[in-house]
N, C-alpha and C positions, 0 to 999 in steps of 0.2 A: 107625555106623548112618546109610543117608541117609533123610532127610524127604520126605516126601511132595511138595512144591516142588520138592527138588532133581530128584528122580524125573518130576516133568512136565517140569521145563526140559528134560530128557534126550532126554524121549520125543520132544517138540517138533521138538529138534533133528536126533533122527533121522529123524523123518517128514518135514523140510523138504531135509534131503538127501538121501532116496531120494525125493525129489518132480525136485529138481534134478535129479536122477542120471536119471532117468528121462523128463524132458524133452529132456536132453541126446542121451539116446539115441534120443528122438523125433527132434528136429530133424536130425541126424545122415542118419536114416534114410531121410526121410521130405521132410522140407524142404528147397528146391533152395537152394546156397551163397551167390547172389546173395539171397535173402530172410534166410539164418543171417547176414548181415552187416549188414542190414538193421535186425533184431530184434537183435541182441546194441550194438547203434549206441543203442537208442532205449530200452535195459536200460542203457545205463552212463549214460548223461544222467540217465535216472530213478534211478539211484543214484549221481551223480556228488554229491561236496560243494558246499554253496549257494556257498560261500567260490571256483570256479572260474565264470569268465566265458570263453565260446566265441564266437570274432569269426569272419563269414563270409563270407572275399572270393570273390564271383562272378567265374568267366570273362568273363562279359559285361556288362554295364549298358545296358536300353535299348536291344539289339540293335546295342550298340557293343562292342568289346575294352575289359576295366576294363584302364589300367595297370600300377595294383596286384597284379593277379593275374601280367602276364607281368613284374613284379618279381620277385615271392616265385618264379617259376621260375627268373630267375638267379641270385637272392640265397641260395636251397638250396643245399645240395652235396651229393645221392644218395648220390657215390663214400664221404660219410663218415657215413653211418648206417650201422650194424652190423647193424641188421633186414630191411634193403633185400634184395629179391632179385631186382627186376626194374628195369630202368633202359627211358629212352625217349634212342634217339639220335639227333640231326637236326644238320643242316649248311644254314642258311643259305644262299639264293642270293648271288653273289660272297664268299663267305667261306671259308676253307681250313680251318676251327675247328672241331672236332668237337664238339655241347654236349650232354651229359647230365642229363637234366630225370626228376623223379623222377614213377612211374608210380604208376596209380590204387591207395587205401584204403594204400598204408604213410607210416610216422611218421618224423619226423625232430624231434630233439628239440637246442634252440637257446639259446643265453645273451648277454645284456645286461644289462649294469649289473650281474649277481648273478642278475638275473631268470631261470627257467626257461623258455621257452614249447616248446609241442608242437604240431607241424603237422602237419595232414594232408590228404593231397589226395585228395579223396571223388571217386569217378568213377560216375556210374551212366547210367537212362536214363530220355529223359520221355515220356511216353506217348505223344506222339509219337515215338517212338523213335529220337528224336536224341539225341546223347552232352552229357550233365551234367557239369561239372565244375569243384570250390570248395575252396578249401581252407579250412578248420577250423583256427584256432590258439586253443588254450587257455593260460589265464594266471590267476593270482589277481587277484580286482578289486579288490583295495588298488591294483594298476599300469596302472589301467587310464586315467586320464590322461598317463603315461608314455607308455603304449604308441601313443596318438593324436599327441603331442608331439614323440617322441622316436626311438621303437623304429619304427615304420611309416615316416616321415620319414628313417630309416639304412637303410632297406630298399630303399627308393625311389635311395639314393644310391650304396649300391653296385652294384645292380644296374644304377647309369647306368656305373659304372666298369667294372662286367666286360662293360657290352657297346663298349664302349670298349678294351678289351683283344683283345675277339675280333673286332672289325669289321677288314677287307682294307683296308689303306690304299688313295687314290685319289689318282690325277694327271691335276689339271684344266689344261684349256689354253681361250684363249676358241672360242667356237663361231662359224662362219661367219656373217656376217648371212642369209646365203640360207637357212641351215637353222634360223633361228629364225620362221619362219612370219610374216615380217611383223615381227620385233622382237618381238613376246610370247612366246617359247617361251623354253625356258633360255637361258641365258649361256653355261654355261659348260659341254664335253661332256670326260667322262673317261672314264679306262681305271686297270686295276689296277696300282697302283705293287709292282712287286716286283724291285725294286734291292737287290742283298747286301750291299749296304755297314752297317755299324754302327761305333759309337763305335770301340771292340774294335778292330775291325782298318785301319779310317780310317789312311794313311803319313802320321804328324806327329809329335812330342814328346808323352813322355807327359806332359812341364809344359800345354800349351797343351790336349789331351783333358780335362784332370781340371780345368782350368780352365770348358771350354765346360758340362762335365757338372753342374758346382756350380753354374753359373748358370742353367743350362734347369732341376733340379731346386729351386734358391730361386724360380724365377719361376712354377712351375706350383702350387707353394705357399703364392704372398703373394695368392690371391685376394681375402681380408678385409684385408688392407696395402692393395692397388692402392683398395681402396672405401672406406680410413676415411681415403687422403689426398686421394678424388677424382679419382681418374685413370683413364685406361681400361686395364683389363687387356692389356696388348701389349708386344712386345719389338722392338725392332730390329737387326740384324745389318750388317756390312759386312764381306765378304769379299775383300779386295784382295790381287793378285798377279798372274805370265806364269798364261797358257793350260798346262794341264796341271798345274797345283799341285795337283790335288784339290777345287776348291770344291764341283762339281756332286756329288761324293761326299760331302763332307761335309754338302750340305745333305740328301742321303738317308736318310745315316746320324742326322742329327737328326728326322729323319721317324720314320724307323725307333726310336728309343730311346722320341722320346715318344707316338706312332702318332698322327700327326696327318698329314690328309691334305695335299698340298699343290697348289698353284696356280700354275702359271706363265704370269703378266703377262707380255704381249709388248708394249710400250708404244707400239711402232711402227702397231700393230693401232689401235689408239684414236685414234678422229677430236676428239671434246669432252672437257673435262672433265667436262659431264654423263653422255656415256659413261664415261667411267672411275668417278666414284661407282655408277652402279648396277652395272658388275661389280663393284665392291669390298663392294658392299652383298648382291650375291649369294653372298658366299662364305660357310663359315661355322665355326662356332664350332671351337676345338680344329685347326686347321689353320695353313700356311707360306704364305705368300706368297711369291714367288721374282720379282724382276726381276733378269734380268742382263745384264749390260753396260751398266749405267746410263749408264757415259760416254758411249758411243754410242747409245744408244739414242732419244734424242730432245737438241734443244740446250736441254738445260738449266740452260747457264750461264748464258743469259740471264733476267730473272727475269719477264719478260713477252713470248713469242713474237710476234715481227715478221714482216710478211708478206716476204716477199720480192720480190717487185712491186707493185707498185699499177694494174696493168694488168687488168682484169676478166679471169677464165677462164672457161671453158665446163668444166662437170665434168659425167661422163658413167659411166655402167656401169663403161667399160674408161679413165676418167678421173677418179677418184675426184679429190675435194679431198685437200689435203694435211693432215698430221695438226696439229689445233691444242690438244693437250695444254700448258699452261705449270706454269712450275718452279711459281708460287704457285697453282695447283690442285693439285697433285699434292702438295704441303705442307698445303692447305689440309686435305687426306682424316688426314695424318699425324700432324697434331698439332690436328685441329679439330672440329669436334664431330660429324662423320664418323666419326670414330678411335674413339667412343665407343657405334660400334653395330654389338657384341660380346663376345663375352670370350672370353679365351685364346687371343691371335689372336698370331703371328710373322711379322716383313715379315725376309728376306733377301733382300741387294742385291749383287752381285758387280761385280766390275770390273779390269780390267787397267792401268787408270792414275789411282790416287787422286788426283793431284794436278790433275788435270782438273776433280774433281765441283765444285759449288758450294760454300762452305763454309756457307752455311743447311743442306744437306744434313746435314753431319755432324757436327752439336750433336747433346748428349744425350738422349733422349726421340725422336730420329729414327731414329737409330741407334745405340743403347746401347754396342753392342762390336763395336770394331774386331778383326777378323783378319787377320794376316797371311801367307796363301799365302805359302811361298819356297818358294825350290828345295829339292830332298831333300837331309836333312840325315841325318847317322848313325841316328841314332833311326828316323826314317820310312826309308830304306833298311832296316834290320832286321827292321821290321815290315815289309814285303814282301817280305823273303824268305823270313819265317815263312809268312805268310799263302801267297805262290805256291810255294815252293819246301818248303816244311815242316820248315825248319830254323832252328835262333836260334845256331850258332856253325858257324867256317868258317876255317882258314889264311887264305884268301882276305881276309876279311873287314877283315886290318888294313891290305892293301894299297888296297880299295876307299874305306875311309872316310878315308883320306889323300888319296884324290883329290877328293872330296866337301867336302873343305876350301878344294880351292882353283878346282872347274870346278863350273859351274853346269848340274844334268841335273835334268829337272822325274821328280817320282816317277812321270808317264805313264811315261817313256822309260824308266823302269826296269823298269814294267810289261811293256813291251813285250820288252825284252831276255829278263826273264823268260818268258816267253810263248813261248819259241822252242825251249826243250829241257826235260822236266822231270829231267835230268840235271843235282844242283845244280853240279857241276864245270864245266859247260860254261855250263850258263846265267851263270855268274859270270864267267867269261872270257870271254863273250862282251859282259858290262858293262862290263871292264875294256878291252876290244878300243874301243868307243864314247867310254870317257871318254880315254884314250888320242888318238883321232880328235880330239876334242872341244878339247882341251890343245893339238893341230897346228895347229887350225883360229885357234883364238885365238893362236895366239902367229905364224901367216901375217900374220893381221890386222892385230896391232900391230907387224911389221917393214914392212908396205907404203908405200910412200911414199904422204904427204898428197897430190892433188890437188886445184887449184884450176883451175875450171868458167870 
């Protein structure tokens, strides 16, 4: 038998949802969808538990772009909310990367540390009828010094890294004096680096790849190393070997792995050392530096540039003075407190006669690791003929690398052999036709009688 209580609680309940029921069917009806999102927004606040805290990054601050907001656009991932049905797609000018950014009032639900939070990105309009829009993330406010500490601060950090992922690498070269407006305009003018080269397919040993690769991924990782022993974040490279070894590929392909853009120093270009600081000062963060042919490039054996007359010259438009870059400016940048305004910075230095450079040059801390370019070796023949030819085994193959033992063919000239049929049968005999030539050539050489001049 029920009670008279239990009988109104009943009744209660059913007149509160056919009260519902029938608002429902109001709003439905009746009220346009952009106000039903509106009211159903400002119903769950009012019945949301006191135990949640709603944080709300603006688009804007101040009629500026807030950062934080086009964070939490990269740092989302649309493609993996299961609620999602409408995506926003945009591409970046100079970028090849397609980004999908998640579109107005849906949810994407996120974890840190254990923590849940729920985003959402509120899109409406302001009476001025300009486009609003903030995203909403809720969280329990037990986390909510975490969340200012910790959680917002990782937000900010991967979204530096995914646009570091998607950004079109860039190849700087200096800028003409004439086109810098007097010397105040930029430095340095580039265009879109897109060289195919990578680690992957780079003609070398795969000892000497899996070497370079453990070192550029320890060095882009000892950020709090290089700072707790005082040093400036940077690496140095020497790439020594003949013309045609690969260098200029493999500095691409290190471009390429860690997408850092780079710079090619033409050190001939540079009249001071005060020029050469502010380009070096201009470049920046997360980028390669590239001088090559350092042996020739400037006399920098000497370790303080001598003029070469002492007779006054007249220098003129179409008589420029001559370049007076010295070895101890150019050290001074490398190891001196120049060095130290950046971070994540790589200087490669190329050359075709190590034994030339200064030996101040190639201590540690200038230039950490030596490479050495040789000639194609079995390994790096292999790989290009995987890479041009699309094959990794060949009859041919054990007669080539006998040659490759004993004649020296830089992997260009293998390139190029290849390059001439994509018939691997012929392309290979046409390698073996060169090294052949190559084995006449040298053994003319050393039967010819010495002459004496």
């Amino acid at each position: 038998m029920t009670t008279p209580k239990f009988q109104n609680v009943v009744s209660t309940a059913a007149s509160v949802a056919a009260t519902v029921m029938l608002l429902r069917s109001f709003t439905r009806n009746y009220i346009p969808p952009e106000l039903q999102h509106y009211l159903y927004s400002k119903l769950s606040k009012l019945l949301s538990f006191s135990s949640e805290l709603t944080l709300v990054i603006d688009q804007f601050h101040e009629f500026a772009p807030n950062p934080l907001f086009a964070a939490a656009q990269l740092y989302l991932k649309p493609h993996e909310a299961p609620n999602a049905k409408r995506f926003r797609a945009t591409m970046p000018s100079r970028s090849r990367h397609v980004s999908l950014l998640l579109d107005g009032n849906d949810e994407i639900t996120d974890s840190f540390n254990g923590v849940p939070f729920r985003w959402k990105l509120v899109a409406g309009r302001h009476k001025s009828n300009s486009e609003v829009r903030f995203f909403e993330v809720r969280f329990h406010k037990k986390h909510r010094e975490m969340v200012l500490s910790e959680y917002l601060p990782r937000v900010m950090e991967e979204a530096k890294a995914a646009r570091e992922r998607r950004k079109t690498l860039r190849l700087f070269t200096v800028k003409d004096k004439r086109m810098r407006m007097g010397g105040r305009g930029d430095l340095w003018q580039g265009v879109n680096l897109e060289h195919p080269a990578t680690l992957a397919t780079v003609a070398m040993d795969w000892e000497l790849k899996e070497m370079i690769i453990r070192d550029l991924d320890r060095f882009v990782e000892r950020k709090g190393f290089y700072k707790s022993v005082g040093k400036a974040w940077k690496r140095g490279y020497l790439l020594s070997g003949p013309p045609g070894t690969g260098k200029s590929s493999l500095i691409a392909a290190m471009a390429n792995y860690l997408n850092f853009d780079v710079y090619d120093l033409e050190l001939t270009s540079v009249r001071r050392n005060s020029d050469l600081r502010k380009l070096l000062m201009a470049t920046r963060n997360r980028s390669i530096l590239v001088v090559e042919d350092i042996d020739c490039s400037l006399q920098l054996q000497d370790r303080i540039a001598k003029p070469t007359s002492s007779q006054p010259h007249s220098h003129s438009f179409h008589n420029p003075p001559p370049p007076q870059v010295t070895l101890s400016g150019f050290l001074s940048f490398m190891d001196g407190l120049w060095s130290s305004c950046g971070d994540e910075r790589i200087m490669v230095f190329t050359t075709n006669h190590k034994e030339k450079l200064d030996p101040a040059l190639l201590r540690p801390g200038r230039m950490d690791v030596h490479i050495d370019m040789t000639y194609c070796t079995p390994g790096g023949f292999k790989m290009l003929a995987s890479n041009y030819l699309g094959i990794t085994e060949h009859p041919l193959f054990v007669q080539i690398e006998k040659f490759l033992g004993t004649i020296n063919v830089t992997p260009a000239e293998v390139g190029e052999q290849f390059l001439l049929d994509q018939d691997p049968e012929i392309a290979l005999n046409s390698l073996i036709d060169l090294l052949l030539q190559k084995k006449r050539n040298h053994e003319l050489k050393m039967k010819a009688p010495l002459t004496i001049e």
